[in-house]
FIKOL-498399 format. One record per atom (N, C-alpha, C): residue number from 1; atom name; z, y, x. Coordinates in steps of 0.001 Angstrom, whole numbers, plus 500000, padded with zeros to 6 digits. Example, Ala and Ser with C-alpha at 12.3 -4.5 7.8 and 13.67 -1.06 7.14 Angstrom:
BEGIN
SITE seq atom     pz     py     px
SITE   1    N 507800 494310 513190
SITE   1   CA 507800 495500 512300
SITE   1    C 507800 496700 513200
SITE   2    N 507080 497750 512850
SITE   2   CA 507140 498940 513670
SITE   2    C 507870 500030 512900
END
This chain:
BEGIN
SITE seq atom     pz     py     px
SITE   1    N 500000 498814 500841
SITE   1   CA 500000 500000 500000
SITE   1    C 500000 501249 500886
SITE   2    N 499174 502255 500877
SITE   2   CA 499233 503346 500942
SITE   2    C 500532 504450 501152
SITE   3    N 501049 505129 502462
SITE   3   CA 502207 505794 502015
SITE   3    C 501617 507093 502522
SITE   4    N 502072 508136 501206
SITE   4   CA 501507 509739 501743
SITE   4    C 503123 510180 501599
SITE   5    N 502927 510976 502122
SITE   5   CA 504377 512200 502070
SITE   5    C 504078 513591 502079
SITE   6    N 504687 514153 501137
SITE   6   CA 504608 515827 500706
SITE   6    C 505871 516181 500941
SITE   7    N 505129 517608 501645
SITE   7   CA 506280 518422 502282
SITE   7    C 505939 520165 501847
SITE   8    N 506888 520737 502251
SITE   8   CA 506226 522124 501659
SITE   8    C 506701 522934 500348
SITE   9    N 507155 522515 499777
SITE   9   CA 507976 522544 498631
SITE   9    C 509032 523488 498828
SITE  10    N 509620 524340 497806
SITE  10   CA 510672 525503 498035
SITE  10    C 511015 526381 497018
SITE  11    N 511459 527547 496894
SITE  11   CA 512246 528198 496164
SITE  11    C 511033 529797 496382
SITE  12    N 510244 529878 495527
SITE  12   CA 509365 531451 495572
SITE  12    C 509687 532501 494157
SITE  13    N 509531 533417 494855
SITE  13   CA 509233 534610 493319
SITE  13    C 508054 534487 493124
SITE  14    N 507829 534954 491027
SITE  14   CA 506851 534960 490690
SITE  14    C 505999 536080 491612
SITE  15    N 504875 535643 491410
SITE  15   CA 503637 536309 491868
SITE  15    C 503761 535904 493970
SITE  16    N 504579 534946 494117
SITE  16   CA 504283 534795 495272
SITE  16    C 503837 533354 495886
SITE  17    N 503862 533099 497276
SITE  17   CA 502630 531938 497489
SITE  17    C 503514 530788 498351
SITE  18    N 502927 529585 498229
SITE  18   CA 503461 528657 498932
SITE  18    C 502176 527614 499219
SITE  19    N 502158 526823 500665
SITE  19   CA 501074 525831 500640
SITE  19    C 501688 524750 501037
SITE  20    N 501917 523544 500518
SITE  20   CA 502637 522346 500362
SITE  20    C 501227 521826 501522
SITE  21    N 501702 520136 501285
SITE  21   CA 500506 519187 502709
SITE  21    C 501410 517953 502050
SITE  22    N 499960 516919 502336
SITE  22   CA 500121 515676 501845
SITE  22    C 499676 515020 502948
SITE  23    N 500709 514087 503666
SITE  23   CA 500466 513745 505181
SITE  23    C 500579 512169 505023
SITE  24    N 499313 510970 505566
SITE  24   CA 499397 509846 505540
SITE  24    C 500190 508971 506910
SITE  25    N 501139 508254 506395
SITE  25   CA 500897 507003 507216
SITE  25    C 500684 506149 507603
SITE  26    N 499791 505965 508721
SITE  26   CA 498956 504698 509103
SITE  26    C 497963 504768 508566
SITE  27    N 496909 505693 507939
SITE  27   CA 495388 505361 507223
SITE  27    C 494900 507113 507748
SITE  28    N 493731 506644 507411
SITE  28   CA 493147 507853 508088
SITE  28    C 492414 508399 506126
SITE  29    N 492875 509817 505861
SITE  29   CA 492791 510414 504542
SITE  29    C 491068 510669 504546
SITE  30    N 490612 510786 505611
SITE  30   CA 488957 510942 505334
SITE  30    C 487683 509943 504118
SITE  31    N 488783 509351 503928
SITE  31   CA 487954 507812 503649
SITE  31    C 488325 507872 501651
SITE  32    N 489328 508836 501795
SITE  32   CA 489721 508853 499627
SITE  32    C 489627 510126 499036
SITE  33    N 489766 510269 497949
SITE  33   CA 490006 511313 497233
SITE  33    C 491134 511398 496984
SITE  34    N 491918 512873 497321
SITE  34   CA 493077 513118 496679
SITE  34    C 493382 514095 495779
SITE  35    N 494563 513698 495406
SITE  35   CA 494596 514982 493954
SITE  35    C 496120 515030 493886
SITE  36    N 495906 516244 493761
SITE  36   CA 498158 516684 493688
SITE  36    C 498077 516359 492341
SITE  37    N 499231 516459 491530
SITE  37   CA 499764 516132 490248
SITE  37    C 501167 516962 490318
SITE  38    N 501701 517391 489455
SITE  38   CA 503110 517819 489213
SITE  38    C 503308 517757 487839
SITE  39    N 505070 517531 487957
SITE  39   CA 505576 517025 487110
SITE  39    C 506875 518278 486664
SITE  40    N 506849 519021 485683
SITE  40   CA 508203 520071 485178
SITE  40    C 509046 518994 484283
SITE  41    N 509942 520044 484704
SITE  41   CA 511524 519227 484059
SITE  41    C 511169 519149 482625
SITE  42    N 511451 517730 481981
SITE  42   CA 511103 517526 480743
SITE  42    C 509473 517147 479794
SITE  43    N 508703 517532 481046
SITE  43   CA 507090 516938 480755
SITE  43    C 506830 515993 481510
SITE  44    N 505197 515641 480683
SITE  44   CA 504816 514921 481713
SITE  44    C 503908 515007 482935
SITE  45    N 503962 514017 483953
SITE  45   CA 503010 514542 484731
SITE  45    C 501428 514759 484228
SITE  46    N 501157 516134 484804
SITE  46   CA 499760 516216 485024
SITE  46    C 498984 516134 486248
SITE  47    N 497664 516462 486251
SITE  47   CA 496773 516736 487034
SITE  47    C 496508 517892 487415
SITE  48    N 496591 518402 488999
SITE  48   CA 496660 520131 489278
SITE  48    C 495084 519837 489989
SITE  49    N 495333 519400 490940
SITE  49   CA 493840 519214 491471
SITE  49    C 493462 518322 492147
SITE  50    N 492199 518275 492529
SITE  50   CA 491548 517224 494080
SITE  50    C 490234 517521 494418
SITE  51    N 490202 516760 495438
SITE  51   CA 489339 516651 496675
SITE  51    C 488511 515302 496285
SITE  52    N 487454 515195 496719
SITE  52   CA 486611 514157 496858
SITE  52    C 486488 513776 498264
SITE  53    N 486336 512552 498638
SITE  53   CA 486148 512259 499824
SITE  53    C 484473 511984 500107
SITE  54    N 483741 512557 499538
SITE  54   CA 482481 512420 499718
SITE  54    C 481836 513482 500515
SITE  55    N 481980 514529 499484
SITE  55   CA 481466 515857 499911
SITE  55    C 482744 516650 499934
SITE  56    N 483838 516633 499175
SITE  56   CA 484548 517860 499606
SITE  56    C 484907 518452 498375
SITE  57    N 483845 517678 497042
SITE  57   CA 484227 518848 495795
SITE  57    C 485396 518671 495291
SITE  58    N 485702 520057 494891
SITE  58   CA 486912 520577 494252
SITE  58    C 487147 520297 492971
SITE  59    N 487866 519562 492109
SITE  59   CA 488399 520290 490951
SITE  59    C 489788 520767 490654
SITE  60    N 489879 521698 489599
SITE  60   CA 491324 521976 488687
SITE  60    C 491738 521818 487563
SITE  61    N 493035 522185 487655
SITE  61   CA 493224 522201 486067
SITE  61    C 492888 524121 485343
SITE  62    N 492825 524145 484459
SITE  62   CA 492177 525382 483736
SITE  62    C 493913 526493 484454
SITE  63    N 494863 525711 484307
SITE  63   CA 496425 526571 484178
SITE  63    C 496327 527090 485711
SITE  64    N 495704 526440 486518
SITE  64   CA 495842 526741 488210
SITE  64    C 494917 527535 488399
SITE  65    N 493444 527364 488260
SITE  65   CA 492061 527648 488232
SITE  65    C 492377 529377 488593
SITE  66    N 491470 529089 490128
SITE  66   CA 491525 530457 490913
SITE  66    C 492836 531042 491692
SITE  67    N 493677 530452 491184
SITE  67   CA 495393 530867 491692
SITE  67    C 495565 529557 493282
SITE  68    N 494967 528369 492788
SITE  68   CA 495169 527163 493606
SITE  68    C 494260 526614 494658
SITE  69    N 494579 526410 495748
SITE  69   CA 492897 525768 496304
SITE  69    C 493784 524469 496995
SITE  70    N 492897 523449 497173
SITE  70   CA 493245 522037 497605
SITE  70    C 492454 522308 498742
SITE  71    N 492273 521538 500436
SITE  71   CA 491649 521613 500878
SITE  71    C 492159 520355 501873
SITE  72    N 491087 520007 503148
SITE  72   CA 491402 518866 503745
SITE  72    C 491168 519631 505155
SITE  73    N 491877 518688 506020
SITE  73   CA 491924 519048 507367
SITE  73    C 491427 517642 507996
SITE  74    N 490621 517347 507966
SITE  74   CA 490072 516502 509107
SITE  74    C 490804 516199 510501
SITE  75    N 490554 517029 511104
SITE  75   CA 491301 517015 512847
SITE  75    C 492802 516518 512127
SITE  76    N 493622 517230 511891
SITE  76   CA 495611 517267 511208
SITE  76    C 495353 515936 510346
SITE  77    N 494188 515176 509814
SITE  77   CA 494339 514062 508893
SITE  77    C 494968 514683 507705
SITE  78    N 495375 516085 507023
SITE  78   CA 496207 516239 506154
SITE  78    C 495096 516615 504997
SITE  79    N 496068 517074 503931
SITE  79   CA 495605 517810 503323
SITE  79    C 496738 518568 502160
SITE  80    N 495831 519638 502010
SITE  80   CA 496831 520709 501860
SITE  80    C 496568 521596 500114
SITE  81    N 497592 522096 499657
SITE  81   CA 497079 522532 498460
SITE  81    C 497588 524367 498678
SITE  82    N 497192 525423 498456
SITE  82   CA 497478 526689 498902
SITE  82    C 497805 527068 497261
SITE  83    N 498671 527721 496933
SITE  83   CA 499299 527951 495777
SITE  83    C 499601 529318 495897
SITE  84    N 498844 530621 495489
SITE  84   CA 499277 531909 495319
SITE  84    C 499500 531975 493802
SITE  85    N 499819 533460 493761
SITE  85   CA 499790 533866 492158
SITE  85    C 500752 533115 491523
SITE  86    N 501786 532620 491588
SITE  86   CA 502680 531505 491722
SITE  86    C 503326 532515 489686
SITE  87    N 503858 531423 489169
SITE  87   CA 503935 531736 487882
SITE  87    C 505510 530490 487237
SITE  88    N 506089 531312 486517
SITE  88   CA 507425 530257 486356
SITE  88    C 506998 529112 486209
SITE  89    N 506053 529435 485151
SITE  89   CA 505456 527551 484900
SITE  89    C 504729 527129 485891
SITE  90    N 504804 527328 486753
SITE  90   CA 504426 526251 488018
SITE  90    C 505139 525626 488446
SITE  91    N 506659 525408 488229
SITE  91   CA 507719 525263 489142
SITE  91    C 507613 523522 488092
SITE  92    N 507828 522958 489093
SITE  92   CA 508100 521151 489299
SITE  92    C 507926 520546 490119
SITE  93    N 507746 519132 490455
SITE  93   CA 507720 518192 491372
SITE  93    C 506536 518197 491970
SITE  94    N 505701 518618 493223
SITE  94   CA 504091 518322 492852
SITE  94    C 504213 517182 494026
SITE  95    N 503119 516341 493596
SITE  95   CA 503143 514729 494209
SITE  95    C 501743 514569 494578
SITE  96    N 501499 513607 495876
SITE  96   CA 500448 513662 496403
SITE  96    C 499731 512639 495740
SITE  97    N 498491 512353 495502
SITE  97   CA 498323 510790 494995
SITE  97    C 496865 510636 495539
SITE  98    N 496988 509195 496860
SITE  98   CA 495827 508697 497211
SITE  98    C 495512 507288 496786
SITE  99    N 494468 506897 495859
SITE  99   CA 494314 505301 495936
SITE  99    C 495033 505479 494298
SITE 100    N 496157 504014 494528
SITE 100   CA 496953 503761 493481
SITE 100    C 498736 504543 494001
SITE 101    N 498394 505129 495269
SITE 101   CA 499573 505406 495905
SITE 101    C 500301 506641 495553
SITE 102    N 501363 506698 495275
SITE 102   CA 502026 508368 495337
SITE 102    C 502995 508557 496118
SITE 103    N 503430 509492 496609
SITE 103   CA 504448 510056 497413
SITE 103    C 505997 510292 496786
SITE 104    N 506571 510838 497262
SITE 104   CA 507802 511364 496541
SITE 104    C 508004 512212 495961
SITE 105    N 506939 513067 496546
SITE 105   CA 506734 514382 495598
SITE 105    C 507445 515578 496395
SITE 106    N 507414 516916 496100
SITE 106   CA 507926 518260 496648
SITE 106    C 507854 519281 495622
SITE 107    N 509764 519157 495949
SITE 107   CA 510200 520354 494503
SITE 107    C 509088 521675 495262
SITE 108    N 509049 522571 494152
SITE 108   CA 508657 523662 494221
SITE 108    C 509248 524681 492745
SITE 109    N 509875 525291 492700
SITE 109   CA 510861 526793 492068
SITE 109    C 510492 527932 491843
SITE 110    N 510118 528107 491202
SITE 110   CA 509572 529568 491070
SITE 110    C 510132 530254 490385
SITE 111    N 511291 531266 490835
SITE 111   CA 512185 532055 489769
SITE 111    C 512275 533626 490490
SITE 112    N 513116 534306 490200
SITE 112   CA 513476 535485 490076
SITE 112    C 514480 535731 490401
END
C-alpha cells in the first residue's frame, strides 16, 4: 500500500494563505494522480482538487476555484496545494489521496 504524508497545515486569518505538501514514501509520485480532499468538523469529506499524472491537468472544486492551485514538483517528488484567499469555510482536515491510499491528513484553521 501506498504511504503519503501531509504536512503544512496551521492556524491562518481569513483572507490569508497557506501551502500544505503531500510527500511519498518509497514510490516515486510521477507515475499517479493526486487529489487533496478535506474534511470540516461535522461533514463529509470532499474533493478540493488534483493533478493528473499524464499531462499535469488541473481540476477543482467550484468553492476553491481560483483561490487554490495544486501543483507537482518533480525534482522534491512532492506535491503541493497553494491555498490563498483563505475563507472560514476552508478550515478542516485536508488529506492527500494517491491510488486507493490516504494520508493522515493536515489540520488547517482559519479564524480570526
Amino acid at each position: 500500500q501506498l504511504q503519503v504524508v501531509e504536512s503544512g497545515g496551521g492556524l491562518v486569518q481569513p483572507g490569508g494563505s497557506l501551502r500544505i505538501s503531500c510527500a511519498p514514501y518509497g514510490f516515486t509520485l510521477d507515475y499517479y494522480s493526486i487529489a487533496w480532499f478535506r474534511q470540516a468538523p461535522g461533514k463529509e469529506r470532499e474533493g478540493v482538487s488534483c493533478i493528473s499524472a499524464s499531462d499535469g491537468t488541473t481540476h477543482y472544486s467550484d468553492s476553491v476555484k481560483g483561490r487554490f492551485t495544486i501543483s507537482r514538483d518533480k525534482a522534491k517528488n512532492m506535491v503541493y496545494m497553494q491555498m490563498n484567499s483563505l475563507k472560514l469555510e476552508d478550515t478542516g482536515v485536508y488529506y492527500c489521496k494517491v491510488g486507493d491510499s490516504w494520508g493522515q491528513g493536515t489540520q488547517v484553521t482559519v479564524s480570526s
